[in-house]
C-alpha positions in Angstrom: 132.7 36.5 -153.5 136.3 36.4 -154.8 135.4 35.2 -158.3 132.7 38.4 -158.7 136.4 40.0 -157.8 138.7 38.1 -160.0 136.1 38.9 -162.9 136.3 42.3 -162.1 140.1 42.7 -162.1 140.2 40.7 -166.0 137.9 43.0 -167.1 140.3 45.9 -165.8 142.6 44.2 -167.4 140.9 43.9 -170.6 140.5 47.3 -170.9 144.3 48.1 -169.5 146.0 46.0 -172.0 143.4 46.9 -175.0 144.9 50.6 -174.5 148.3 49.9 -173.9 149.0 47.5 -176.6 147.8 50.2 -179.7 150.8 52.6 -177.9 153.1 49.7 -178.4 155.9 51.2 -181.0 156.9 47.2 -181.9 156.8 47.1 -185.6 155.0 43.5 -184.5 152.3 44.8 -183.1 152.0 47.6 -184.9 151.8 45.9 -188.5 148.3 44.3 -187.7 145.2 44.8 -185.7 145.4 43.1 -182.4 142.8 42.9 -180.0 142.7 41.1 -176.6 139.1 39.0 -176.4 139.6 37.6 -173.0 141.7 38.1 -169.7 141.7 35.3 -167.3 143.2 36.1 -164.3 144.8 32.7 -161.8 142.8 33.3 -158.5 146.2 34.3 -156.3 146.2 37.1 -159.4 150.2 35.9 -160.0 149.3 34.8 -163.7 147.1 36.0 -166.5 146.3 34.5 -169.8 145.4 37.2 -172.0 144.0 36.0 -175.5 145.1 37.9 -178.5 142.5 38.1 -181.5 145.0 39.1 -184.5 143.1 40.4 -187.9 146.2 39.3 -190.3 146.6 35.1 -189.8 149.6 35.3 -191.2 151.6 37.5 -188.8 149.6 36.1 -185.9 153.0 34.7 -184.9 154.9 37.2 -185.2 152.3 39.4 -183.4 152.7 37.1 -180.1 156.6 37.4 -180.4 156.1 40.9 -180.0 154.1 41.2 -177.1 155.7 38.6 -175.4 159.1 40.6 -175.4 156.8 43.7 -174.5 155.2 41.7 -171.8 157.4 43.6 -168.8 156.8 46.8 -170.1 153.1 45.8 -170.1 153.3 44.4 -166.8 155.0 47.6 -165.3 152.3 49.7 -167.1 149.3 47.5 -165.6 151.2 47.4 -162.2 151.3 51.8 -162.0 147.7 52.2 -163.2 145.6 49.2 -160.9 146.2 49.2 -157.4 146.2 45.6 -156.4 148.8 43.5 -154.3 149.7 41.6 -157.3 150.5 42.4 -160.7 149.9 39.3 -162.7 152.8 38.5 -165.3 151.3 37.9 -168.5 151.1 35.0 -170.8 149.6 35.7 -174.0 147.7 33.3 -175.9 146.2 33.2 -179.6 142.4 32.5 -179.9 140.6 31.6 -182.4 137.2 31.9 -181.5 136.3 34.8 -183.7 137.5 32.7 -187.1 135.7 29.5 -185.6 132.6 31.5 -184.9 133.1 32.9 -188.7 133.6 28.8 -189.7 130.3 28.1 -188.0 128.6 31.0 -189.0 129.9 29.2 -193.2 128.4 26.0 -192.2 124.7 27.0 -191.1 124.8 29.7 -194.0 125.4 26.5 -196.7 122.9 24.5 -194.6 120.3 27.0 -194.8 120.9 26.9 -198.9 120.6 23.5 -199.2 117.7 23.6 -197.6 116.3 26.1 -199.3 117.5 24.5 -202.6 115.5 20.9 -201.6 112.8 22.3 -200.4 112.0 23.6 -204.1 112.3 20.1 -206.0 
């Protein structure tokens, strides 16, 4: 029962943070396209990794530094517009799984060719 609930609030969360981070005036954020692919919520809801997809690899770094200094304002922000006991301090995380899934998506495509390019001798 609690974990339908805890999947509930990251999804809140999800959708909090997507908003609130393209009205983030840091010229960190701002410079690239962020977008949060997961929220993961700690069961007590004190903590919350939140994974941060960023579009420009090279200021992914700088993108983090950026939230992570605007992580109280975000905090503040999440704790005013959800009503829970609880407003989980944030820890931001890169993830990679979009350019991994992209990497994959490389090695099946060059698979498929070679394939493709023995089948023909």
């Amino acid at each position: 029962m609690a974990s339908n609930r805890i999947g509930r609030i990251n999804e809140e969360l999800q959708r909090e943070l997507s908003s609130l981070i393209r009205t983030l005036k840091d010229p960190r954020v701002q410079q690239s396209m962020v977008s949060v692919t997961k929220v993961e919520a700690t069961g007590d809801l004190r903590y919350a990794k939140v994974y941060i997809s960023v579009l420009d690899k090279d200021k992914s770094k700088d993108t983090l530094k950026g939230l992570k200094s605007a992580g109280g304002f975000l905090r503040r922000e999440i704790g005013s517009r959800l009503q829970l006991r609880y407003t989980p301090e944030l820890v931001f995380e890169e993830d990679d799984s979009i350019a991994y899934g992209a990497h994959m998506y490389d090695l099946l495509r060059s698979l498929e060719r070679r394939e493709d390019g023995h089948g023909e001798d």
